[in-house]
C-alpha positions in Angstrom: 74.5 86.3 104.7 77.2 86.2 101.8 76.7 89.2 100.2 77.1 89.0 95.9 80.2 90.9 94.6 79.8 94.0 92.7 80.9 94.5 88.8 84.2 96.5 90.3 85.0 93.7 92.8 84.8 91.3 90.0 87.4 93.2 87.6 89.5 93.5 90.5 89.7 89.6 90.8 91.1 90.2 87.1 94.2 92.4 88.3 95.5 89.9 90.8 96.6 92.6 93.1 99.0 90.2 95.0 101.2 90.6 92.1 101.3 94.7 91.4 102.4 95.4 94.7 106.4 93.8 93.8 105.8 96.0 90.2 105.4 99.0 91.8 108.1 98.2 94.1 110.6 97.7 90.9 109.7 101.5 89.5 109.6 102.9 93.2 113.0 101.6 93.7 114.5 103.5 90.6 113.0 106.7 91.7 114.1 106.9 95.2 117.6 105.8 93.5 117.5 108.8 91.1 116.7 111.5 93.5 119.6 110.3 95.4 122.3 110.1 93.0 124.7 113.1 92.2 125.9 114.7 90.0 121.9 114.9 88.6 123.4 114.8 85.5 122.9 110.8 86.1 119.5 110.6 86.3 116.5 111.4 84.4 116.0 115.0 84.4 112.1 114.8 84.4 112.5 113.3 87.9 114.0 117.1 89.4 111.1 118.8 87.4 108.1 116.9 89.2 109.6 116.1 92.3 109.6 112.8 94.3 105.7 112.9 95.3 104.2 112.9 91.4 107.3 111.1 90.7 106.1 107.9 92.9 102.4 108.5 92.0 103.0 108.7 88.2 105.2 105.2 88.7 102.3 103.4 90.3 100.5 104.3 87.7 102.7 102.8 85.3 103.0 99.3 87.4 99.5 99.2 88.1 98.2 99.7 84.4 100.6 97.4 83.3 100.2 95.0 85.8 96.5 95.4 84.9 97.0 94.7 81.4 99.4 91.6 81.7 96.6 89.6 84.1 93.5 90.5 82.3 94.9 89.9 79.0 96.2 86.6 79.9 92.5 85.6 81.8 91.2 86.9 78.5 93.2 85.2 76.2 93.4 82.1 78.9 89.1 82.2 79.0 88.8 78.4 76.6 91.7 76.9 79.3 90.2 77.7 82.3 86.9 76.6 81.1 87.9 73.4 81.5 91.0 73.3 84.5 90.0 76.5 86.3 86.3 77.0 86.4 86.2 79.4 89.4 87.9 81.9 87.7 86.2 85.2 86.9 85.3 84.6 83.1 84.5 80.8 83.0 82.9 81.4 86.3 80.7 84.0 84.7 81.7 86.6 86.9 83.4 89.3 84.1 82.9 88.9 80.2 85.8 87.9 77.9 84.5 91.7 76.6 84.9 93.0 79.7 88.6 91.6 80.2 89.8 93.2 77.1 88.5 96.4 78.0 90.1 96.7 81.6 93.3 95.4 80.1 93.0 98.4 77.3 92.0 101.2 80.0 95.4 99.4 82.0 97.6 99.5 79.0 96.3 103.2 77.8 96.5 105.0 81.6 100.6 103.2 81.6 101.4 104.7 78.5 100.1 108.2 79.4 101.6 108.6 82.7 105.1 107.4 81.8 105.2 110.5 79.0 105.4 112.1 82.1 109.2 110.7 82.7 110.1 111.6 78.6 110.3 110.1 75.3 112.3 107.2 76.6 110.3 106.4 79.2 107.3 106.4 76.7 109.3 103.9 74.3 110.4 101.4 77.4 106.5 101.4 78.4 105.3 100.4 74.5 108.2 97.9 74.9 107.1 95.9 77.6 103.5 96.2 76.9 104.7 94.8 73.5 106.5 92.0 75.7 103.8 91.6 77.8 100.9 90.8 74.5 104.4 88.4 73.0 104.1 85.9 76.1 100.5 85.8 76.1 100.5 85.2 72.5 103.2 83.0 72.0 106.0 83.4 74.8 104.2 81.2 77.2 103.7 78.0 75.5 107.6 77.5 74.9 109.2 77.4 78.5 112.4 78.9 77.5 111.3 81.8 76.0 108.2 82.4 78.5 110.1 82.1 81.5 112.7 84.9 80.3 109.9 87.1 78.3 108.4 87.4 81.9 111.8 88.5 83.8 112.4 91.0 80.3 108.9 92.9 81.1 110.4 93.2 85.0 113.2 94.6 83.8 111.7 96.8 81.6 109.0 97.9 83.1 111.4 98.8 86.3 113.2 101.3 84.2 110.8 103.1 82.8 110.2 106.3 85.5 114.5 106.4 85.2 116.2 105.1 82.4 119.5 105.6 83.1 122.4 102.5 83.2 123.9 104.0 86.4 121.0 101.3 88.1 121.1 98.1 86.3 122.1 96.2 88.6 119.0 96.1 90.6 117.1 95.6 87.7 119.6 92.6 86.8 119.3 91.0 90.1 114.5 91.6 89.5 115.2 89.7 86.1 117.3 87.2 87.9 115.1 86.5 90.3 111.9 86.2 88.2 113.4 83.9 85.6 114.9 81.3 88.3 111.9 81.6 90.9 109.1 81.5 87.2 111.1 78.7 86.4 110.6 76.2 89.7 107.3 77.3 89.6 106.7 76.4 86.2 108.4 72.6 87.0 106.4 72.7 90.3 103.0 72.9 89.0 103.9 70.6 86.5 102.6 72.8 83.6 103.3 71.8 80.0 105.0 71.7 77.6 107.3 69.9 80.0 110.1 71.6 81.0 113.5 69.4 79.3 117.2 69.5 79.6 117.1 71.5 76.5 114.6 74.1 78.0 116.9 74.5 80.8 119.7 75.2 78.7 117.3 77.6 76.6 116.8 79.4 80.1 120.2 79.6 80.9 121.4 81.1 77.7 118.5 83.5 77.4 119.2 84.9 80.9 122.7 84.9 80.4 122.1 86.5 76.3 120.6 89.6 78.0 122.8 90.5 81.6 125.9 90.5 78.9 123.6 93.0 76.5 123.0 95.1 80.0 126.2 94.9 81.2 128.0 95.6 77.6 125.6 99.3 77.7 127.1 99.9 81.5 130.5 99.6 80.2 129.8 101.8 77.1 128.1 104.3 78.9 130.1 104.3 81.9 127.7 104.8 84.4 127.9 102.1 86.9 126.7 104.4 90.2 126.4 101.5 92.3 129.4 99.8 91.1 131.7 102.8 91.6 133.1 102.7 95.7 129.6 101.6 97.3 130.2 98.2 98.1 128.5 98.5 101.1 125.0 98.6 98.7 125.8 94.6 98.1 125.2 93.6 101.2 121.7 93.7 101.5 120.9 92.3 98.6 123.3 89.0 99.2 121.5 89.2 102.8 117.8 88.6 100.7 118.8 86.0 98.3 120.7 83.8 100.9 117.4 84.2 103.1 114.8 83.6 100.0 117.2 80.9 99.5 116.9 79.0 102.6 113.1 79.7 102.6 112.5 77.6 99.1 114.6 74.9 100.5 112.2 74.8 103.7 109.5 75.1 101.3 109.9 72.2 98.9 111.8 69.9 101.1 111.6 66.2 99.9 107.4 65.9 99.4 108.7 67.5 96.1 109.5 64.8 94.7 105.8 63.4 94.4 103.9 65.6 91.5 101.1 66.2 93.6 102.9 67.5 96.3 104.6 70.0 93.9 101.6 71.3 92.2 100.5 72.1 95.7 103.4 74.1 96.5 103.4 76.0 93.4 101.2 78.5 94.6 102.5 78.6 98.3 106.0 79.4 96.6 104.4 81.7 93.7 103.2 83.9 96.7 106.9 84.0 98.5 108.9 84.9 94.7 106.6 88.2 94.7 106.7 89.0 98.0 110.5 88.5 97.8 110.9 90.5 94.9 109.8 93.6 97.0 112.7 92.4 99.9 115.3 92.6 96.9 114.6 96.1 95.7 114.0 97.5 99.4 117.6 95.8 100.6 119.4 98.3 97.9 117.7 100.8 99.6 118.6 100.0 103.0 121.5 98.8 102.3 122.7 102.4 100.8 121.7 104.0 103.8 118.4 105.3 102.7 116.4 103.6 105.5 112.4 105.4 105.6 112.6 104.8 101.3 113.6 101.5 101.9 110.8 101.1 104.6 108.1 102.3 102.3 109.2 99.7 100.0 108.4 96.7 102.7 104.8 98.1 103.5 104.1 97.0 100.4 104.2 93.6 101.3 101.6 93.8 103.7 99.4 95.1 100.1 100.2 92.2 98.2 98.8 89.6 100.7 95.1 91.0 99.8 93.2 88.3 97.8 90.4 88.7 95.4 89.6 85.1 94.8 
């Protein structure tokens, strides 16, 4: 006998927690970083003072509340749309109340803000920012492709940095954006969402993505704290390893049935699935790559978290 959901199993279809798995991985991935760079005058000093335990358990908190507040403010704010093209989900469906939405993505947005004070005034100020990011796609970002598509890679970035904002680690968090912009933009083509992606768009794309690695990469060379840029070359190799393999995977993936729009839209998902999964094989590959192997594992159990479905 199927048994009725519960209210709490019913906000949980809200959170999406496929997706908050690879955001937790971004934070994780500066931590474990920070604790092992020297001198420690190169990484947040709030990380030495609480240690590596509360460190990782105040960062999931931060990834999870704002990983909260991006999906159920969007299935709030998406609740007339889905009405119509996605019934079964949780509001239109009846399940959770538009009220109800608004409130979980609040408690989300209010429990990320209070545990990244833990990390220091910075840390509070990056959190504001990309849950100010986060409410300017829903709002607006989304319905033009070029800004939505790098909006969404400027709230990975952002939100990655938040437990250690320190340029010594931007490249991982250039190589997150990358990655989310490119893999949010086949998707976006793939399930044939509109506004239509145009020649123009893709040029908007480019120039966005390309607007804010100069920014990041302008602040490493002011600050002159490149850590992984400084005689660890060996940390490159696998991340190259992951994108030639993620590579190779979406070319299996699509294959020439792309080229019919049906076929795309129903590889959208299957591909939506394999960009976040990836995204935790990018940040763990830095990891192993620089020798830290049992951090590095911890990151890939994650992925085994993110295949859980809640609808």
């Amino acid at each position: 006998m199927k048994t009725k959901p519960n209210k709490l199993t019913r906000l949980l279809a809200l959170t999406r927690p496929d997706v908050l798995p690879a955001l937790v991985s971004g934070l994780w991935l500066m931590v474990f970083l920070g604790f092992d760079v020297e001198p420690a005058s190169r990484r947040n000093a709030s990380l030495d003072a609480m240690g590596p335990v509360l460190a990782l358990g105040y960062s999931a908190v931060i990834a999870g509340g704002l990983g909260v507040f991006m999906m159920a403010l969007n299935d709030a704010l998406d609740a007339r749309h889905d009405r119509v093209f996605e019934p079964d989900r949780p509001i239109p469906s009846g399940q959770v109340s538009q009220r109800a939405a608004l409130g979980l993505a609040l408690a989300g947005l209010l429990a990320s803000i209070a545990a990244s004070v833990a990390f220091g005034t910075t840390s509070v100020m990056l959190a504001l920012a990309a849950a100010g990011a986060i409410v300017f796609y829903n709002v607006a970002g989304r319905f033009v492709p070029a800004v939505g598509v790098v909006t969404l890679g400027l709230v990975i970035g952002v939100t990655a940095v938040i437990p250690n904002p320190r340029l010594a680690f931007a490249w991982p968090i250039l190589l997150m954006m990358t990655h989310v912009i490119t893999s949010a933009t086949l998707r976006y083509w793939l399930a044939g969402k509109r506004p239509r992606l145009t020649p123009i768009s893709g040029w908007g794309i480019c120039v966005g993505w390309v607007f804010w690695i100069l920014v990041v990469l302008g602040l490493i060379r002011v600050r002159g704290e490149d850590v992984l840029h400084e005689g660890l070359g060996a940390v490159w190799i696998g991340p190259t390893i992951a994108a030639v393999g993620f590579s190779l995977l979406t070319w299996l993936m699509l294959g020439p049935s792309t080229l019919l729009p049906r076929a795309r839209r129903g590889t959208a998902s299957r591909f939506g699935r394999l960009a976040t999964g990836w995204l935790i094989v990018f940040n763990a590959s830095w990891l192993l790559s620089a020798g830290l192997w049992w951090q590095g594992l911890v990151l890939l159990v994650l992925i085994p978290i993110g295949l859980i479905r809640t609808t």
